[in-house]
GUKETOR-372026 format. One record per residue (C-alpha): residue number from 1; residue in one letter; x, y, z. Coordinates in pm, 1 decimal. Example, Ala and Ser with C-alpha at 12.3 -4.5 7.8 and 13.67 -1.06 7.14 Angstrom:
BEGIN
(1 a (1230.0 -450.0 780.0))
(2 s (1367.0 -106.0 714.0))
# end
This chain:
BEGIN
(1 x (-3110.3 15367.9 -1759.7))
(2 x (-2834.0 15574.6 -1773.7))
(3 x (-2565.2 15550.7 -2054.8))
(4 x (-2321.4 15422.8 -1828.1))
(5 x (-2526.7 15150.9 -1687.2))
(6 x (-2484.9 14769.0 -1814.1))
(7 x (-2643.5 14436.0 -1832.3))
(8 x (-2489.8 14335.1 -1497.7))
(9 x (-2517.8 14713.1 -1321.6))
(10 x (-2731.1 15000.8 -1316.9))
(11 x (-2666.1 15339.3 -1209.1))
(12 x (-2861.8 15690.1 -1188.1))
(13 x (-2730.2 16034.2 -1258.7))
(14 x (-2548.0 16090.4 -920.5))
(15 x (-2355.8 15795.4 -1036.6))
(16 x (-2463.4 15577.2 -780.3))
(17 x (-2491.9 15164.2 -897.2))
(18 x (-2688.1 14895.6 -820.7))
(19 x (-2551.8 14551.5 -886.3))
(20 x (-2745.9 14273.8 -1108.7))
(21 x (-2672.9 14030.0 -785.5))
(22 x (-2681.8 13694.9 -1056.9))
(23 x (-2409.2 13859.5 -1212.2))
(24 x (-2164.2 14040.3 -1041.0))
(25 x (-2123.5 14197.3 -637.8))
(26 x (-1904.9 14492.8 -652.8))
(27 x (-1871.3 14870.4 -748.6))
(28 x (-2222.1 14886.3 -618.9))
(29 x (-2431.5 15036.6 -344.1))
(30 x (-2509.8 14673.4 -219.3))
(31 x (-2188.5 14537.3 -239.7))
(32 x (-2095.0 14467.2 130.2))
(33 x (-2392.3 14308.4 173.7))
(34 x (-2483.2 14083.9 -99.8))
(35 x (-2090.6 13951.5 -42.5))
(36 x (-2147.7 13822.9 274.6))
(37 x (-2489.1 13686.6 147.5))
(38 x (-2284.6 13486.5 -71.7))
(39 x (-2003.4 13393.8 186.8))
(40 x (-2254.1 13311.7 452.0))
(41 x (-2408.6 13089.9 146.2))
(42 x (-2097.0 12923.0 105.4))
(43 x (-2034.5 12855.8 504.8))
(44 x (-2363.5 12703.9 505.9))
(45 x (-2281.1 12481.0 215.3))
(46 x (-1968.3 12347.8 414.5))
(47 x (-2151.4 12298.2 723.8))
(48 x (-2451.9 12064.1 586.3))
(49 x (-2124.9 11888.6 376.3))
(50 x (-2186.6 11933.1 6.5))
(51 x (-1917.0 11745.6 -53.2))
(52 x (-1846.3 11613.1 -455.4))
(53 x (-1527.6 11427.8 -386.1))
(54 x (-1396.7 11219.4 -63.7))
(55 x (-1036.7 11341.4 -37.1))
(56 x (-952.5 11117.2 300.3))
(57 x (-850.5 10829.8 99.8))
(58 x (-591.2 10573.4 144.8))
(59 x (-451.6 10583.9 -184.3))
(60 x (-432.6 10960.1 -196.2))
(61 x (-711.9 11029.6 -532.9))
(62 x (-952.5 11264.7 -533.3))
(63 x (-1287.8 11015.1 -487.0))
(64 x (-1606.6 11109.9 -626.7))
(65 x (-1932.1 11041.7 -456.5))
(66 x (-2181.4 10865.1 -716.3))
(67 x (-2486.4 11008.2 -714.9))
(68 x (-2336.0 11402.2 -641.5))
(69 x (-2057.4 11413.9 -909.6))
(70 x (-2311.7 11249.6 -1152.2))
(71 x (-2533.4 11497.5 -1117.6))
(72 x (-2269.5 11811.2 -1116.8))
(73 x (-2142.9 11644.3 -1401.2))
(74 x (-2492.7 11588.6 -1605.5))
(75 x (-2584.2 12026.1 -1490.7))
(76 x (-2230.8 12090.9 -1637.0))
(77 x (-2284.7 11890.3 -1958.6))
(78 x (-2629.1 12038.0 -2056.4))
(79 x (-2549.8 12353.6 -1958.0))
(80 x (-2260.1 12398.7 -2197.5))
(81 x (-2429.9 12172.4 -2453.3))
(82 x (-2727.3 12504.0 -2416.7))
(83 x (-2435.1 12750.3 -2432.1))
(84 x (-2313.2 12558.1 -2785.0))
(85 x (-2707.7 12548.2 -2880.8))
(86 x (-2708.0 12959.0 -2859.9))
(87 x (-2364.9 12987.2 -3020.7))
(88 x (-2474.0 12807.8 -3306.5))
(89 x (-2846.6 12977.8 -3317.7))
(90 x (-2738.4 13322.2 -3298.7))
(91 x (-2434.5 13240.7 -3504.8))
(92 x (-2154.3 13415.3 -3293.2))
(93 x (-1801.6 13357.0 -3251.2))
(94 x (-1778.5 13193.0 -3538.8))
(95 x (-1434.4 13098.2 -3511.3))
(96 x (-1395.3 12746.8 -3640.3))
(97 x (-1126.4 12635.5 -3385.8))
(98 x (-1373.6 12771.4 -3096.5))
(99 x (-1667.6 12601.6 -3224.0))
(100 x (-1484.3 12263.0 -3286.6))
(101 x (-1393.4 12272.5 -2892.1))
(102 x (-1734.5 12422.8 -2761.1))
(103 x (-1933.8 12110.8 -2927.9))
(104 x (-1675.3 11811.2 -2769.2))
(105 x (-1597.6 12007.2 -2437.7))
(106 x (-1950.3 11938.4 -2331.0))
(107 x (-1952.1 11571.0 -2386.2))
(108 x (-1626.7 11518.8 -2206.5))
(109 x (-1865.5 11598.8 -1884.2))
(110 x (-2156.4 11382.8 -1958.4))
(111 x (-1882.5 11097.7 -1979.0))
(112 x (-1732.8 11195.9 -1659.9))
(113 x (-2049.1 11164.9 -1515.7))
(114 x (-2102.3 10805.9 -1624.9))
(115 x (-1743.7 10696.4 -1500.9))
(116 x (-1802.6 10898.8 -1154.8))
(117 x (-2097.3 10625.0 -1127.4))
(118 x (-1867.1 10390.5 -1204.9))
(119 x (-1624.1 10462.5 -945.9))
(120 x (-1831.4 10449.8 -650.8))
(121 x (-1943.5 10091.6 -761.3))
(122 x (-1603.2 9966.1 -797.4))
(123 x (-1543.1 10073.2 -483.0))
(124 x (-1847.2 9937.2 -292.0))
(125 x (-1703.0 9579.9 -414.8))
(126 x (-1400.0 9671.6 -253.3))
(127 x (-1571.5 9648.5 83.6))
(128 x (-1832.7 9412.9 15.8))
(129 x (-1689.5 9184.6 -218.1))
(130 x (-1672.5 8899.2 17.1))
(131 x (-2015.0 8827.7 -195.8))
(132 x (-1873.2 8845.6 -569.5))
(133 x (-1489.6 8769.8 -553.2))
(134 x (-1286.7 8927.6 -781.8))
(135 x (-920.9 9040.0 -790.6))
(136 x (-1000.4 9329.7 -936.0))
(137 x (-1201.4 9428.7 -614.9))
(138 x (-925.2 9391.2 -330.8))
(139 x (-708.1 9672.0 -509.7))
(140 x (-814.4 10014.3 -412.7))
(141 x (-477.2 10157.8 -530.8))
(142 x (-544.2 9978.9 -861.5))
(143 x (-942.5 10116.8 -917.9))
(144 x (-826.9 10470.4 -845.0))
(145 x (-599.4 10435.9 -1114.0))
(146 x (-838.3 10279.3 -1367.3))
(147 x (-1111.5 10537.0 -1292.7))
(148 x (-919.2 10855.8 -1254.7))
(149 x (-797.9 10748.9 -1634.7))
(150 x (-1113.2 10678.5 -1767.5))
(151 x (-1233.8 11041.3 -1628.6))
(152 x (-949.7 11250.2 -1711.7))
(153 x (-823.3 11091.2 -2073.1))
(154 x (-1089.1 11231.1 -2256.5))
(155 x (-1075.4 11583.7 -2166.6))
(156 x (-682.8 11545.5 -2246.6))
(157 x (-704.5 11339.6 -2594.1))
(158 x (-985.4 11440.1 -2755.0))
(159 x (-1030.4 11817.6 -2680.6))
(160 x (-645.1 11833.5 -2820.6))
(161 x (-787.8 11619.2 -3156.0))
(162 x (-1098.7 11879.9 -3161.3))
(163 x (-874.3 12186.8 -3094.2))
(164 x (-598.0 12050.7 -3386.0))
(165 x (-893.0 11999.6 -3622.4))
(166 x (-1026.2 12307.1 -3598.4))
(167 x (-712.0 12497.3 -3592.1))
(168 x (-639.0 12324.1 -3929.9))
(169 x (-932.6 12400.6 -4124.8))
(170 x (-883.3 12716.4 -3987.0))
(171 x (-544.8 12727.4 -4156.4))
(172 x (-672.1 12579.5 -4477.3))
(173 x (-541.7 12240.6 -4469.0))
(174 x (-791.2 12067.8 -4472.1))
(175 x (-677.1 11694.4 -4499.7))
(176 x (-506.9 11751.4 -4170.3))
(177 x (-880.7 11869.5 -3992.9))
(178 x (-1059.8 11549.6 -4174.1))
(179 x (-762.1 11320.2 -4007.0))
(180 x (-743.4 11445.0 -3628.4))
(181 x (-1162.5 11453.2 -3670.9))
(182 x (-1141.8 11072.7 -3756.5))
(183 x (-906.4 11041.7 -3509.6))
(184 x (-1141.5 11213.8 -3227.5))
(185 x (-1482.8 10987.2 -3291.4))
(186 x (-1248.7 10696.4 -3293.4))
(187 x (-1129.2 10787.3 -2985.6))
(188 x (-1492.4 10836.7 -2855.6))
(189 x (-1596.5 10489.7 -3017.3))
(190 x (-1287.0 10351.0 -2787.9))
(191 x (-1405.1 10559.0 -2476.5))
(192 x (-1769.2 10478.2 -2500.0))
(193 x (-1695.7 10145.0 -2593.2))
(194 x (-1540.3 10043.2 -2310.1))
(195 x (-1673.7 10241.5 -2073.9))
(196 x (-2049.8 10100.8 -2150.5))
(197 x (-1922.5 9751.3 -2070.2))
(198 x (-1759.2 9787.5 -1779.2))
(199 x (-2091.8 10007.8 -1654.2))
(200 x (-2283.8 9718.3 -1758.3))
(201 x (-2051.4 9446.6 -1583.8))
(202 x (-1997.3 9641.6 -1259.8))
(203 x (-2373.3 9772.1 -1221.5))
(204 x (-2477.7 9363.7 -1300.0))
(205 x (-2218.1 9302.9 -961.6))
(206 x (-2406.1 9603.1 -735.0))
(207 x (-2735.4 9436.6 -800.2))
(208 x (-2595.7 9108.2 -728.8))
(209 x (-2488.4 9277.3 -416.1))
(210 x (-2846.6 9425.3 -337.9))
(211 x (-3026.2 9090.4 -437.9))
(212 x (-2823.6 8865.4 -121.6))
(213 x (-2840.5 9204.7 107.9))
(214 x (-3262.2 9168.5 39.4))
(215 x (-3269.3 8791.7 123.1))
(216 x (-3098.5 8881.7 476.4))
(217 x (-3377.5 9146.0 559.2))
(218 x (-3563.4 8869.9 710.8))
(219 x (-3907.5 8922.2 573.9))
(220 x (-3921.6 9295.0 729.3))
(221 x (-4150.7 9484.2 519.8))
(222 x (-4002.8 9820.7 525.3))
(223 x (-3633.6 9734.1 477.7))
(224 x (-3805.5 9465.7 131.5))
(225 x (-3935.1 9784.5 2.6))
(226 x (-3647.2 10030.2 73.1))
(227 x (-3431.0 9753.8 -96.9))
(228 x (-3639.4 9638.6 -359.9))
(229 x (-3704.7 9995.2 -498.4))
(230 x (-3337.7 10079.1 -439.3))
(231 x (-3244.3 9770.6 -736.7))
(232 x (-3515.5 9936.8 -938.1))
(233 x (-3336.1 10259.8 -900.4))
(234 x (-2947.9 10113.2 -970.6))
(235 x (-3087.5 9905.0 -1294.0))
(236 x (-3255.3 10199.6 -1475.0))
(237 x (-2972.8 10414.3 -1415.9))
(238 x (-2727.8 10153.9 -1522.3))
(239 x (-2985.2 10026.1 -1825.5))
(240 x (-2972.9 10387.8 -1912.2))
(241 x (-2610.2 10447.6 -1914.1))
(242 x (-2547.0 10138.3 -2080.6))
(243 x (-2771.9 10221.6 -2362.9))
(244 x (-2692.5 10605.7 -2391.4))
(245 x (-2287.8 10477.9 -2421.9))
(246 x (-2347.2 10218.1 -2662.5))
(247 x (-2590.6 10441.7 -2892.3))
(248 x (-2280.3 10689.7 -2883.9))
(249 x (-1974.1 10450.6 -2961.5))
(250 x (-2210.8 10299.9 -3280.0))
(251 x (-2304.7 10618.1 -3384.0))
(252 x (-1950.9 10805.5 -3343.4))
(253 x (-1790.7 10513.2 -3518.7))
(254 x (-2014.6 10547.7 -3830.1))
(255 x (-1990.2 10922.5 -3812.6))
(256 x (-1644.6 10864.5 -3848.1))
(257 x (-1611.3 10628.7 -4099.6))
(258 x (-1866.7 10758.7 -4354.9))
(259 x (-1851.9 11137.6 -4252.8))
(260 x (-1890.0 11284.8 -4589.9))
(261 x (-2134.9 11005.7 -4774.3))
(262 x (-2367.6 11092.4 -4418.3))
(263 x (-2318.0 11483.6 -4483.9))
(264 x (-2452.2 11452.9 -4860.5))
(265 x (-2749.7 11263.7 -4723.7))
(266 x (-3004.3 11520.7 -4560.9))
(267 x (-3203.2 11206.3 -4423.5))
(268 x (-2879.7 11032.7 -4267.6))
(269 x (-2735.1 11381.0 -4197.3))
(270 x (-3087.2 11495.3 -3982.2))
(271 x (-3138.4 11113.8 -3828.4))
(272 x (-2773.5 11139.5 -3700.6))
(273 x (-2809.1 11526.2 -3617.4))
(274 x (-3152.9 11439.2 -3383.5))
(275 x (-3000.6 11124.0 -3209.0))
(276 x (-2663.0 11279.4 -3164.1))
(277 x (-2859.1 11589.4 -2968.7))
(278 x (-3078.7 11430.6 -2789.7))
(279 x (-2902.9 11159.2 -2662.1))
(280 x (-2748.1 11277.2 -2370.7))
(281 x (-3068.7 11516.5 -2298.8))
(282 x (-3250.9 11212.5 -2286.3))
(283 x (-3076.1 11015.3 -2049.4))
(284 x (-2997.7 11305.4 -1827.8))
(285 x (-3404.9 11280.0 -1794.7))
(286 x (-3427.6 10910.1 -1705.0))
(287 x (-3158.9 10890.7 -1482.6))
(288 x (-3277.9 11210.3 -1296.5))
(289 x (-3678.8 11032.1 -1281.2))
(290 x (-3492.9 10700.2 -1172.4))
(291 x (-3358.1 10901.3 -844.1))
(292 x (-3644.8 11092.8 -777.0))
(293 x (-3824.9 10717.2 -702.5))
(294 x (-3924.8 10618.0 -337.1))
(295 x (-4092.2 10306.5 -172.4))
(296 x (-4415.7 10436.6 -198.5))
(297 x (-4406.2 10560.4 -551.8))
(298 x (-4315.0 10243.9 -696.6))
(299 x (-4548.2 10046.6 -454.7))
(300 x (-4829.1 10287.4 -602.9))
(301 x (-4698.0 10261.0 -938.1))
(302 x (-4689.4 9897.5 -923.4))
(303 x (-4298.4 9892.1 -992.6))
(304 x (-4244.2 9654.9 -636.4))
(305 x (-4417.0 9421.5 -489.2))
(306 x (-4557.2 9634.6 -187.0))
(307 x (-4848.6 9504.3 51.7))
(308 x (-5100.1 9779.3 90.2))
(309 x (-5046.6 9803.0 485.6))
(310 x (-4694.3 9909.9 373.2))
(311 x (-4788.2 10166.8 165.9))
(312 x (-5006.1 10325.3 378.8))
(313 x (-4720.6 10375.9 638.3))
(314 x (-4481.9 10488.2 352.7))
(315 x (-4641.3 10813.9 252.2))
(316 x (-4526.4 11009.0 592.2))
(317 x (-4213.6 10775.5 664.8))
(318 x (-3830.5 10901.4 648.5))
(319 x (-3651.1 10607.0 563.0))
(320 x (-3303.0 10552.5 711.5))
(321 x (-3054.6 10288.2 548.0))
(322 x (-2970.3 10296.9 896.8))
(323 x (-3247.7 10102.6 1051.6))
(324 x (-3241.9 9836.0 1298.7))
(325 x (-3234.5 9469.6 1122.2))
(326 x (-3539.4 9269.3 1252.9))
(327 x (-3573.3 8892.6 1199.8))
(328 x (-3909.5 8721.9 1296.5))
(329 x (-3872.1 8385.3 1328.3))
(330 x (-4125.2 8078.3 1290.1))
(331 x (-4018.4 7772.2 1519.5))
(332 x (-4107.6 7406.8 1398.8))
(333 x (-4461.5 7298.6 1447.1))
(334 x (-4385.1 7096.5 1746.4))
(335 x (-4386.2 7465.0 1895.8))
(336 x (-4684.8 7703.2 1843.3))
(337 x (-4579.3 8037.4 1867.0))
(338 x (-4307.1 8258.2 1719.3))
(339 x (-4036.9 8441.6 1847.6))
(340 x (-4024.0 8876.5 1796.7))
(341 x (-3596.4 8855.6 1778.4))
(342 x (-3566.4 9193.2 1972.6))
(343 x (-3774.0 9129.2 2232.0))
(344 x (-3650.6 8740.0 2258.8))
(345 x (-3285.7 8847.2 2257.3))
(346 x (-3372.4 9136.5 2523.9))
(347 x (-3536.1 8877.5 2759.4))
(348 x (-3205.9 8655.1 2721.5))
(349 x (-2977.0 8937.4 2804.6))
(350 x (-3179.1 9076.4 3068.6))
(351 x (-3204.8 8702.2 3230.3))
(352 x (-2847.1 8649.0 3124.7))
(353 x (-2707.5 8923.1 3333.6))
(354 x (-2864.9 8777.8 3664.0))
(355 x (-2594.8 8587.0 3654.7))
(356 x (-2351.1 8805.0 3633.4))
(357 x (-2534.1 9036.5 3915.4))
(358 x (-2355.4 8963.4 4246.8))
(359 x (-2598.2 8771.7 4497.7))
(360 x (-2670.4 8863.6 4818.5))
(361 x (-2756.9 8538.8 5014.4))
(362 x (-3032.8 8584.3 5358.5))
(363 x (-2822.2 8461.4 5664.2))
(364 x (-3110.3 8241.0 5816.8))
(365 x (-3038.4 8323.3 6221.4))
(366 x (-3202.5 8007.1 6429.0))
(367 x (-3353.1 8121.6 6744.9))
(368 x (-3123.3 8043.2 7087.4))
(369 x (-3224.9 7695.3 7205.1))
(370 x (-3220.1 7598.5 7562.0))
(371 x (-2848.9 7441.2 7635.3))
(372 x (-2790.4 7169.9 7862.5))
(373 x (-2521.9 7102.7 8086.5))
(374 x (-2415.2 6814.4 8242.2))
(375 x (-2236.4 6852.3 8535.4))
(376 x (-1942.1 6630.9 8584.8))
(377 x (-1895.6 6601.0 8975.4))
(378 x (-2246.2 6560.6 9094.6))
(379 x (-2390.3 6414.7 8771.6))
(380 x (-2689.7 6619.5 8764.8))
(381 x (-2850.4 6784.6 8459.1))
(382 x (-2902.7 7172.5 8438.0))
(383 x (-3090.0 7350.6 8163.7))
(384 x (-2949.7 7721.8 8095.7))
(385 x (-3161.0 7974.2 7929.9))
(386 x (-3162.4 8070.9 7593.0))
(387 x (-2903.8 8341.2 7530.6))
(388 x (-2677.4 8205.6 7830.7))
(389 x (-2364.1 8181.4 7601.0))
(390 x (-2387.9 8569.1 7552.4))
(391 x (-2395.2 8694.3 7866.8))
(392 x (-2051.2 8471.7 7947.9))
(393 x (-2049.9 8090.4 8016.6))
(394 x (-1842.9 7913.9 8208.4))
(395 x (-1498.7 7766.8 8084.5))
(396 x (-1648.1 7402.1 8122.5))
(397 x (-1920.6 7516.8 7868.8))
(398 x (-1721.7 7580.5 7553.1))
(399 x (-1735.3 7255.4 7365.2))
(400 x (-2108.3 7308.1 7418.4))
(401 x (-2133.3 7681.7 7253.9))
(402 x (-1889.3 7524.5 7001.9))
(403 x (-2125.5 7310.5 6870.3))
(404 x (-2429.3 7491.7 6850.5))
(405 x (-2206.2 7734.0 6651.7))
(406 x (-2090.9 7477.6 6411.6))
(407 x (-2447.5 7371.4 6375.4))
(408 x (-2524.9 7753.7 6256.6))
(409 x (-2263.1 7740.5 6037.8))
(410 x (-2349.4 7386.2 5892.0))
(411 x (-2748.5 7571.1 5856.0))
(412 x (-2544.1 7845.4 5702.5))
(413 x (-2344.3 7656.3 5449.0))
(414 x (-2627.6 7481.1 5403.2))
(415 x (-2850.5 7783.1 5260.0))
(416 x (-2564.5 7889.7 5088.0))
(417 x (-2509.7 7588.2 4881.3))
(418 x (-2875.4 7592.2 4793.8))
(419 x (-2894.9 7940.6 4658.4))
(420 x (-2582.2 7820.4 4433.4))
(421 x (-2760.4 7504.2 4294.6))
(422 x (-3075.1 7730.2 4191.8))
(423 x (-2862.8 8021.9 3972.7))
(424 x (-2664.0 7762.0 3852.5))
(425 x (-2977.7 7591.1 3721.7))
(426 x (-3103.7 7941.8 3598.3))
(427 x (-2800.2 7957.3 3410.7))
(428 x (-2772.6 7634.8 3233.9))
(429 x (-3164.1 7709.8 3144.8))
(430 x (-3054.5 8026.9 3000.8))
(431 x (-2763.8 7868.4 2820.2))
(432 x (-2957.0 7609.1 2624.0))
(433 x (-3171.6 7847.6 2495.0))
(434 x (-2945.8 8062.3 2391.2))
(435 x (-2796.8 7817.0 2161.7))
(436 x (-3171.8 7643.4 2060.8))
(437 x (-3195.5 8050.8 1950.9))
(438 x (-2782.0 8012.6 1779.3))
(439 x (-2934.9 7720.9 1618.5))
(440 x (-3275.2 7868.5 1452.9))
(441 x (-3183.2 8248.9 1425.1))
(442 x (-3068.6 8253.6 1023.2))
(443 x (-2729.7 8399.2 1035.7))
(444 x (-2672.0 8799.1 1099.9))
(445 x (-2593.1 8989.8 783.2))
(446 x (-2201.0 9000.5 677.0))
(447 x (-2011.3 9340.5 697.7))
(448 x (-2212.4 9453.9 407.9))
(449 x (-2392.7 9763.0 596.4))
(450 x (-2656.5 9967.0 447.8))
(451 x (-2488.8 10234.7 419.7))
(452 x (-2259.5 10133.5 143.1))
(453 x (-2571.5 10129.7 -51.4))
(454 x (-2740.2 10464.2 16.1))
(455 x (-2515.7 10651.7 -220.1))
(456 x (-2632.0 10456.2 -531.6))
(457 x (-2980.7 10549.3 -497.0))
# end
């Protein structure tokens, strides 16, 4: 390597570099093409809709999605928390002001990622909450408020208390640092506090939710599963939340309070030290195996209640919260077999729209009868052939063509009538069991769609 080469670019002796492509793309021989590798990258990231936050709202905020900005939030927390791991290792920058911020900036992320969570429940009781009525629920406006705050206030309030502290010991004064420290872990005791309840409170709500969308699945297997493993899913990563936030608040509260008795105590000072690392590394972990769970795994695993034939269609299955709701239906034992709903409501629409099909009656034609005449000033009888009206009668023979026409049209009417009386029949049938099916179909599911649901899990 050549003395002007670097960490991020290497060149040779004609001065011609080569870029470290992880690190930077220009002043390089590969420049112009390992830009639009990136660009196309990005293009591609836009098309498939890696989207973190929903920005077509009503209100106007900046909505995260649950599961996305929780995880961009968790990468972002242990990745700095590993930056402030090598700081401290290889003991650089050892400015105390710097330090003080690089060990709170992290957890300001792992919080966010918590309260991103939170958000996207608060807002599925928004449009499902004709379930679990609450006032809080029918205010969008209102949980965009509350959740933006609990997001943004501690990267505001306490990275200005970790900032002052360190700038005052820096300074020498060091009852000021000891006060805005205090100051920050009661501020996290406050955050964590609160935030753990209301994760605990809300996540109790979504499974709520889940438990009355499972009883309308109608005994389908397949949706049972995907919704059964889907509240396994939701109550670990809300169990684990609750418990990583509540750990925190009791054990930032005590830090505060007895900060220098814990410091003189290696014991206390290396139990605090382990739990206070590890904490959010830990349930990073869970929540992350908690999303990785499907159907089949917990059928295997003997986490949900899964019939075997299930499982054995589950291992090659996509499953789509999507789906098609089936109901089967048992009728009462008066009546020995049991309705399929698709194909009993596809047999009543198909028979249904006969009647709304226009019907095209047969004209029944009765074959030309022999007509007799009766002549008036002789008073003899004459017989004409059949067809003798067509080829002209006489004047003194209309009343008798009239009549054998009225007679057609009296067959006529006749045949008409009688084609009415059957579809009207038909129809009536079709009617009554339609509502004998109103009456025994449970009811359909309310506007809670699957959908709203997919994003938790």
């Amino acid at each position: 390597m050549q003395a002007n080469s670097t960490l991020w670019r290497s060149c040779d002796l004609q001065k011609r570099c080569h870029c470290d492509w992880r690190l930077t793309v220009y002043d390089c021989e590969e420049t112009e093409a390992i830009r639009w590798i990136y660009i196309n990258n990005a293009i591609l990231l836009r098309y498939r809709g890696q989207h973190i936050f929903d920005t077509n709202t009503q209100t106007g905020f900046l909505r995260p999605k649950p599961i996305e900005s929780m995880i961009l939030f968790a990468v972002i927390f242990n990745f700095l928390r590993l930056m402030h791991s090598i700081i401290l290792v290889a003991d650089v920058l050892s400015n105390v002001a710097f330090r003080s911020f690089a060990f709170e900036f992290p957890w300001a992320f792992g919080y966010a990622a918590l309260s991103c969570y939170v958000f996207g429940i608060a807002h599925t009781m928004v449009n499902s909450s004709h379930v679990i009525y609450n006032a809080w629920f029918h205010n969008p406006l209102r949980i965009d408020i509350l959740c933006s705050l609990l997001i943004i206030l501690p990267f505001v309030s306490n990275n200005i208390c970790s900032i002052s502290a360190g700038v005052y010991a820096q300074q020498g004064d060091i009852d000021k640092a000891i006060l805005y420290t205090h100051a920050l872990y009661y501020l996290w005791t406050i955050y964590c506090g609160t935030l753990s309840f209301v994760l605990l409170y809300s996540g109790t709500c979504l499974v709520t939710l889940l438990q009355h969308h499972l009883k309308l699945q109608g005994g389908v297997q397949n949706n049972v599963a995907k919704v059964k493993t889907g509240i396994l899913k939701v109550k670990l990563v809300i169990l684990t939340g609750f418990v990583c936030l509540f750990v925190f608040a009791i054990l930032v509260c005590v830090y505060g309070i007895f900060r220098e008795k814990m410091e003189s105590n290696v014991v206390c000072s290396l139990l605090i030290g382990g739990i206070w690392t590890f904490n959010g590394a830990m349930a990073t972990m869970m929540v992350e195996l908690a999303l990785i769970l499907n159907p089949h795994m917990t059928g295997v695993l003997g986490l949900v209640a899964v019939s075997s034939s299930i499982l054995t269609t589950m291992n090659d299955e996509t499953y789509s919260w999507m789906d098609t709701q089936q109901y089967t239906l048992t009728t009462s034992p008066t009546h020995k077999y049991t309705f399929d709903s698709g194909s009993y409501y596809d047999s009543i629409k198909s028979s249904s729209s006969l009647s709304k099909k226009p019907v095209y009656y047969h004209q029944f034609r009765q074959p030309d009868k022999p007509i007799t005449v009766c002549d008036d000033s002789s008073g003899s009888v004459s017989t004409l052939p059949p067809g003798y009206g067509n080829q002209g009668a006489p004047d003194h023979h209309h009343n008798s063509m009239e009549v054998r026409q009225l007679e057609q049209d009296k067959l006529h009417y006749n045949a008409i009538t009688s084609q009415a009386r059957i579809h009207s029949t038909r129809a009536s049938a079709i009617q009554k069991r339609q509502d004998y099916a109103d009456s025994v179909v449970p009811p359909l599911p309310p506007s809670t769609s699957d959908h709203l649901f997919a994003t938790y899990y």
